[in-house]
N, C-alpha and C positions, 0 to 999 in steps of 0.2 A: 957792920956799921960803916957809913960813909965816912972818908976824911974829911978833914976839916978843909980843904983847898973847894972841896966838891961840893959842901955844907955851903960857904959862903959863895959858890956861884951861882946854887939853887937861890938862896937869898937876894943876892944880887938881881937876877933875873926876876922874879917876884917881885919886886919892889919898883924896876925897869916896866912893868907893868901897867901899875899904878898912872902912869903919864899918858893912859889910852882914852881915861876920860878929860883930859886936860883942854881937848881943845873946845871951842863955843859950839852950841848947837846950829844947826845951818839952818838960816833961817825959816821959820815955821815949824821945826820940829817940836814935841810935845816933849815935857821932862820925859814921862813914859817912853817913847819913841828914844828919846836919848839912851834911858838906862837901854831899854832891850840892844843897842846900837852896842853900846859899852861892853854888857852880858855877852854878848856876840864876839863882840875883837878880842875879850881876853881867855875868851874858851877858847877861841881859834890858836892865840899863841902859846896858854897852856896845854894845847893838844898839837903843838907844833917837834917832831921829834930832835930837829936841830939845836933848839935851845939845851941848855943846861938841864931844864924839868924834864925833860927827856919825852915829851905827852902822856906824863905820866900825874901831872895833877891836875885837880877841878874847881873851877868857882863855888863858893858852898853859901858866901853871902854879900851883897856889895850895896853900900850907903854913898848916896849921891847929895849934896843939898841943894836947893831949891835957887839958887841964884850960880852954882856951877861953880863954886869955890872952891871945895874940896868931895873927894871919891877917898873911898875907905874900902879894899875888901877881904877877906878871907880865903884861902885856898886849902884845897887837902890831898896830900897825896892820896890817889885814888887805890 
């Protein structure tokens, strides 16, 4: 079992995420075009070995709304 120091940086990191769909779409982009943009950057950094997730977890589900306000998504260790 992981310690708890390890636990909250995988957490940490996870959540550090989160801010990948934060910024505005450039302009023309379709929401679609966004998420798969989104889908893209955070497989890339949870498949990054330097982080804390070690590339050791996966996108499994991610909720975008329609005016870019809030991203919601899921991860699993793989």
């Amino acid at each position: 079992m992981a310690s708890d120091s390890a636990i909250a940086q995988v957490t940490m990191t996870l959540d550090a995420l989160a801010a990948t769909g934060n910024t505005p779409r450039p302009s023309g982009e379709t929401l679609e075009q966004q998420t798969n943009r989104i889908i893209t950057g955070i497989n890339a950094q949870l498949h990054g070995p330097t982080l804390a997730t070690q590339g050791e977890w996966e996108l499994v589900w991610l909720a975008l709304s329609e005016a870019n306000a809030n991203m919601a998504y899921l991860a699993q260790r793989a």
